[in-house]
C-alpha positions, 0 to 999 in steps of 0.5 A: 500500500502506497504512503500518499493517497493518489486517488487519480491512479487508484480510481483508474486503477479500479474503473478498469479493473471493474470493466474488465471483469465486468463486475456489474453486469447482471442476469436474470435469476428466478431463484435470487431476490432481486432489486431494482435500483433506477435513478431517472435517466438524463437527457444528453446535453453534453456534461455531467452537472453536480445535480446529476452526480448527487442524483448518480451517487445516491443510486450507487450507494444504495445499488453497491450496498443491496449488492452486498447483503445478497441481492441480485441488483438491476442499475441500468443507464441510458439516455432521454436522447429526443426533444427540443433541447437537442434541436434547439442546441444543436442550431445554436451549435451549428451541428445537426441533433442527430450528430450532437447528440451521440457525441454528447452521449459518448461524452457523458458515458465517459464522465459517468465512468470516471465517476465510478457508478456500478452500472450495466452498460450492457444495458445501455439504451438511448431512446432516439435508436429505432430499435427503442422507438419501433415499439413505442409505434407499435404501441401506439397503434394498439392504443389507436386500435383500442381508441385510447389514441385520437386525433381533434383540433385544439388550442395549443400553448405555441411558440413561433420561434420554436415552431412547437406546441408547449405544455403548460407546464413549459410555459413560464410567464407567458414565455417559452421555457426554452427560448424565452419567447412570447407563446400564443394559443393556436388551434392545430390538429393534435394526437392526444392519448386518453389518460382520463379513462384512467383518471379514477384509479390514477388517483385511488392507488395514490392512496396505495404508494406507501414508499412515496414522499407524501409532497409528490402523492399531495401533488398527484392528487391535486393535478388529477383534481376530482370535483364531485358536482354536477352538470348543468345544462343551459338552453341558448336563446336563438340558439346558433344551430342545428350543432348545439343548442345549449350551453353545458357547465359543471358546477360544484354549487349547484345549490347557487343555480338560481342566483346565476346571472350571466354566463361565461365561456373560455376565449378558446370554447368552440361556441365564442366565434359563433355565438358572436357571428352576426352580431354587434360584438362580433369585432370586439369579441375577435379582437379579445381573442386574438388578445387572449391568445397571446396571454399565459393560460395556465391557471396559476396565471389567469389567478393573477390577471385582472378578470375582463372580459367581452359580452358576446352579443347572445344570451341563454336560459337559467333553466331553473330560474328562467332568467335570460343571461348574457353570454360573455367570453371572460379570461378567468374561464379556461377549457381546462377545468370543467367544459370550459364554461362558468355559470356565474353567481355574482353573490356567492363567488367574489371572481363572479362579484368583481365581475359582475360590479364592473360591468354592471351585470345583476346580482341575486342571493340566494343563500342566506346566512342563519343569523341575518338576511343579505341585500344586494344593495348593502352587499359589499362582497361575496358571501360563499359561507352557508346557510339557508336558501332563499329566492330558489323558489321550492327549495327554500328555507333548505339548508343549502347543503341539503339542497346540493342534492335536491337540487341535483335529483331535480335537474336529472328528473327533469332533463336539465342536468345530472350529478357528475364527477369532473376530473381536472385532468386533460387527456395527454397531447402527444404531438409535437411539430418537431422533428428530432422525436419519435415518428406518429405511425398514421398516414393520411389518405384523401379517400380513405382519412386517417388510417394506421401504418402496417406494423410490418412497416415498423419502425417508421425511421426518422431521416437523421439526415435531414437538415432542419429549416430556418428558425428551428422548422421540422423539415419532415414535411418537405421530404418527399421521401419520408411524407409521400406514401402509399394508402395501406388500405386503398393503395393511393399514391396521394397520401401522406405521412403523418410529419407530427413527432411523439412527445418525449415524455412517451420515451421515458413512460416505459423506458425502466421496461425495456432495460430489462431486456434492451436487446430483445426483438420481439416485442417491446420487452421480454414478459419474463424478464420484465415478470422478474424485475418489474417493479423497480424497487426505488427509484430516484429523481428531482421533485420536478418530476413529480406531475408529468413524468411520474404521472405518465409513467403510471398511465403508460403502465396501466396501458401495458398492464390493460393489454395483458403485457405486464402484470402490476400496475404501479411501475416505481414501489418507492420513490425518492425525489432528492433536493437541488444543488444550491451554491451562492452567486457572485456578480460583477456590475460589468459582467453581470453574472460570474463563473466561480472561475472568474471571482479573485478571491485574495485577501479583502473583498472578492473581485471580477477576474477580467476587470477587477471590479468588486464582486457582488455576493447574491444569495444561495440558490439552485445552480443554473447555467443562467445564474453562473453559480455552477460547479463543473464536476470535472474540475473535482474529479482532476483536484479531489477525485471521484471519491472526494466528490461523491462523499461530499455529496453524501456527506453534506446533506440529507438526500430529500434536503438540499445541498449547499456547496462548500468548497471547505466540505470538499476539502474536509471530505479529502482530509477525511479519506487521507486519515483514514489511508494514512491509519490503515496505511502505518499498520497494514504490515501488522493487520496483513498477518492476521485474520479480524478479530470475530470473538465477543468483546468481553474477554478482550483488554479494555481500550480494545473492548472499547474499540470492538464494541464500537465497531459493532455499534457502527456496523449497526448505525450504518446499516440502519441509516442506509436501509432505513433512512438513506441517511447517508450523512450520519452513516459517515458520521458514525465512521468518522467516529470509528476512525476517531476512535481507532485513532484514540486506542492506546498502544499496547502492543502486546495486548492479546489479539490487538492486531485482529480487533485493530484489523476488524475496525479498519476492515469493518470501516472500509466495507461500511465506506465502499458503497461511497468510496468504492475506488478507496475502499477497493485500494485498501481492501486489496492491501489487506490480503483480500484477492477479490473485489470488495464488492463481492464480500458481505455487509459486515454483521454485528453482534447484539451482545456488543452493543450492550452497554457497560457504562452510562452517561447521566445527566445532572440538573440543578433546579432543572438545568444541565449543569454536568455529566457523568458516567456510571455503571449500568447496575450503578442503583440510584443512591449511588447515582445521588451520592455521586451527583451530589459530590459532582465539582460543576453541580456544587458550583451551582448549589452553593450553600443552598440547603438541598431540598430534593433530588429526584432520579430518573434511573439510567437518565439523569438526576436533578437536584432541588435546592 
């Protein structure tokens, strides 16, 4: 064993060694129990972040750690490899997606390599590979076929620079996540999948995920959004048509019916432009639209607007109160919620009150509370509490909660509406008009409509050598040979290839599937392997994740599951979201942001390295590439080395928390590993020789009683921190403490079996630390004698008669505070625990020449004196 710790000779040393031996590659074993360790996939944008290798790092401990207490471990990597991001860097970069991103991928699974992560690379998939997005097409014909794909015309959240449509949750502020450009609603053809067939038991088995973070189950459930309520239907006066009629809302206060004065509908509901036709208002109303159409329409968004809106120039009935309502097109209403239609209560709801007062629309009450009677006159808000109704006609006098179901048995008897559940869910819109994604496997015939491509013609490949049009244009639909096609069912030779890509989110739906059998052909996975792994046991990625991923992932398996290709329903038994990587940022007033590498940090005030100027210090924050206050990991690894850095990972921060860079918690982590090295390193010659020690601690000299017992006490700490916790910080703590105490043993060299328990520490210290340095604990493993990898050897056990304790620590109390602390024997009785405290040098400081009235003993705790 070499003096000097150098761990960039060690680590390479060990990568290759592992590689070699291919160390981690796993198999199918029915008759071991298995475990399925998956951390999210990245997305290939060329460099390893310190997100990504705290993320990687909490994965590979816990897949090291189940490795060695026997399970067979699935740890898979591969790559989220199509989208926007990849065209969007790849016109930035003047290179083409397809070549930009297997470069990055190359170079990212040579930075994850470096950094020491168990993964099966045999395993490796990217999902751009046609052999990956062959079934996904295949799928998505099945789902065609069973209806649970379809195609309508919708307003979309699009964005002109990006030539795509967004979800919303892509968009920010009214901008475009990625390029920071203004979006619009548009009314485009889209493919949608019909996840709200399964909104009802995506949302019971949210009840049924136990090793899920409450945070994300709450945020489920709330994207899923169940209303219980009802349909309520409302004739148009001189209706528009032979279409429609009337005028449907779903309403959870049906028992406000009667006071509703007004209507209103989304600026996008099909209904506006035709309601408004022919009318005065119709210019008013177009241009509203078009005005909406350029405004941000999530509903986080809209709560903030000031609500307008524009009377469209028709009115329909209350169908319980008879009154005719002006129908107007307001921007709080959203097609999102509900039908995209707001029957309007200007008494009982204060959006509808602010509203109606400034337009001057009628206000009615209808819900009373018990102690007074409300008037529209001395109304000053809206009262939404409950009470008893009035001007509801038969329903009068009924406690408005009553009348919630009367009123609902009398809509449904009379044909005017009926009870109903809404679900704030909106069925997953798939296309995207890009071009590097998955090709939709539809063909568009002028006889015949739309019709499925044959799955013989599977995959549809993506030309990756297309070039992409100016601005960012899919050039899909200009390729004639890619969009010109023959009709399968009439044989036309006019028609063509449907040019819309699949959302990217389809990939990562099923991507844990196919790494159970990546190179399978037949079918999207092996159904045995998949009966094998599937599952995944614990899975691990950012809280940003918590709706869309996660949430199409459980749909996706549910589909899969339905088609009798999987057996379980929820694909991730346990979930951990880890917290961000924070760091402060440093600005200058010239340069704006700065990067670490350009802030002087000499003596006094920090300062712009490229103009001198003085250095603003912000707050922490989450890293980002925008704000500068990024680390690159590659700067660590060539300093420190991939074990330093993924201690500090560990170390700095609970995995759910986040980690707040510090460059003196990395120095701290290397100074740790160097005692450790320099410890095993003065005695190696010693512990070579000599098996650990295995005996009870009992017989043993007392420092080396003292240390084994530690030992067996860490041992224990460890594992109950991993296992149960992942509390990765306090299982370092707890062999810092080891080695402290290691460090601590007196010399006594001639003690029986001093070198065995000596050995049993360092050796029991250098299992605990392998799951978290591998590279280190491999180094000194193989120093020790032992001629296999560490990885192969057990978790080390304790023994339960070691941690019974000799000694206490008791707590001494004057009039109830801590005013000392002593050790006693663990059958010390309680007057010797008084006499003893009572003689104690601090506490009498304390007593002074008090008469002592009382003391109390709480045995094998404390003992408080009165005085």
């Amino acid at each position: 064993m070499e003096e000097k710790y150098n761990p960039g000779a060690i680590e390479s040393k060990w990568q290759q060694a592992w590689e070699k031996e291919r160390l981690f590659k796993v198999d199918t074993e029915p008759e071991k129990e298995k475990y399925y360790l998956l951390e999210m996939f990245p997305y290939p944008s060329g460099n390893i972040h310190i997100g990504h290798v705290r993320n990687y790092t909490i994965g590979d401990v816990v897949a090291r750690y189940k490795r060695m207490r026997g399970y067979n471990v699935l740890h898979p990597m591969g790559w989220d490899a199509f989208g926007m991001p990849a065209e969007n860097a790849a016109i930035a970069n003047n290179s083409h997606p397809a070549t930009w991103t297997y470069e990055n991928i190359a170079n990212m699974r040579s930075q994850l390599k470096k950094i020491g992560f168990s993964y099966d690379w045999d395993r490796e998939l990217a999902t751009c590979r046609p052999e990956y997005y062959r079934w996904e097409q295949w799928l998505f014909l099945k789902m065609y076929a069973k209806g649970l794909a379809y195609r309508k015309e919708s307003y979309v959240n699009w964005c002109d620079p990006c030539q795509t449509v967004l979800a919303n949750e892509q968009v920010e502020a009214g901008m475009c996540w990625r390029c920071g450009k203004e979006v619009r609603q548009k009314k485009l053809w889209q493919w949608f999948f019909r996840i709200t067939d399964y909104a009802e038991d995506l949302l019971v088995h949210c009840d049924k995920l136990p090793g899920w973070p409450e945070k994300v189950i709450t945020m489920q459930k709330n994207w899923i959004g169940k209303s219980i309520g009802a349909e309520i239907r409302f004739p148009i006066i001189g209706g528009p048509g032979e279409k429609t009629d009337e005028i449907s809302v779903f309403t959870t206060r049906q028992d406000t019916v009667f006071g509703v004065t007004f209507m209103c509908l989304a600026p996008e509901h099909p209904l506006v432009i035709t309601l408004s036709e022919g009318t005065a208002q119709a210019a008013a109303v177009n241009v509203f639209i078009e005005r909406m159409s350029r405004q941000d329409r999530t509903a986080k968004a809209v709560e903030n607007y000031e609500k307008e809106g524009v009377f469209t120039g028709s009115y329909c009935l209350n169908p319980m109160s008879g009154r005719e309502m002006p129908i107007y097109t307001a921007n709080f209403a959203l097609m999102e919620y509900g039908t995209g239609a707001v029957m309007c209560v200007p008494a009982h709801d204060q959006r509808d009150f602010d509203f109606a007062q400034k337009y001057g629309l009628d206000i009615v009450v209808v819900v009373n509370p018990a102690d007074e009677d409300l008037t529209v006159d001395e109304l000053t808000a809206a009262y939404t509490g409950e009470g008893v109704m009035i001007n509801s006609g038969s329903f009068d006098a009924m406690p408005n909660r009553e009348a919630m179901e009367a009123i609902a048995r009398h809509l449904e008897a009379h044909g005017l509406g009926k009870k109903t559940v809404s679900y704030r869910l909106r069925d997953w819109g798939i296309s995207r008009q890009r071009y590097w994604g998955a090709p939709i496997p539809m063909i568009h015939c002028p006889t015949c409509g739309v019709v499925p491509a044959p799955e013989e013609d599977l995959p549809i490949l993506l030309p990756e050598d297309a070039n992409l049009l100016e601005g960012g244009g899919s050039p899909l639909p200009g390729l004639e040979y890619f969009s010109s096609v023959s009709c399968p069912r009439c044989g036309s030779g006019e028609a063509r290839r449907e040019t819309d890509t699949m959302d990217t989110f389809v990939e990562s739906s099923w991507y844990f599937e196919r790494y159970c059998s990546p190179d399978y052909t037949e079918g999207m996975f092996d159904k045995r392997a998949v009966d094998y792994w599937m599952p995944v046991d614990q899975y691990i990625g950012g809280v940003e994740h918590a709706i869309l991923h996660l949430l199409y992932s459980r749909y996706y398996t549910r589909v899969l599951h339905d088609m009798g290709l999987v057996k379980y329903k929820e694909p991730f038994t346990c979930l951990l979201t880890q917290g961000m990587v924070c760091k402060e940022t440093t600005a200058c007033p010239e340069h704006g942001f700065l990067l670490p590498g350009d802030v002087a940090a000499g003596e006094g005030t920090p300062r712009c390295a490229i103009c001198g100027e003085a250095v603003t210090i912000g707050r922490v924050e989450k890293m980002s590439k925008s704000k500068k206050n990024v680390i690159d990991p590659n700067i660590l690894l060539e300093r420190y080395g991939a074990d330093t850095t993924r201690l500090f990972c560990l170390f700095a921060a609970p995995p759910e928390r986040d980690l707040e860079w510090s460059e003196q918690g990395v120095d701290g982590g290397y100074r740790f590993l160097n005692r450790v090295w320099r410890y095993a390193a003065a005695c190696m010659d010693d512990l070579k020789t000599v098996s650990p020690y295995t005996g009870a601690p009992d017989t043993l000299e007392a420092g080396l009683k003292k240390l084994c017992k530690k030992t067996h006490e860490t041992i224990r700490r460890v594992t109950r921190d991993i296992e149960d916790r992942f509390h990765f910080n306090t299982a370092i703590s707890a062999v810092m403490e080891l080695v402290n105490a290691m460090y601590a043993l007196e010399d006594a060299p001639d003690a029986p079996h001093r070198n065995s328990v000596v050995r049993f520490a360092v050796e029991s210290a250098i299992l605990l630390l392998s799951p978290i340095v591998p590279h280190f604990a491999e180094e000194v493993w193989a120093a020790l004698g032992n001629r296999t990898s560490i990885f192969k050897a057990p978790w080390p056990a304790y023994r339960e008669d070691a941690l019974v304790k000799d000694e206490l620590l008791i707590v001494v109390q004057v009039n109830g505070k801590v005013r000392s602390r002593f050790t006693a024997a663990v059958d010390a009785d309680d007057e010797f625990l008084r006499q003893r405290a009572l003689s104690d040098d601090r506490a009498l400081k304390f007593i002074a020449d008090k008469p002592v009235k009382k003391v109390v003993v709480v045995k094998k705790k404390l003992v408080n004196i009165v005085v």
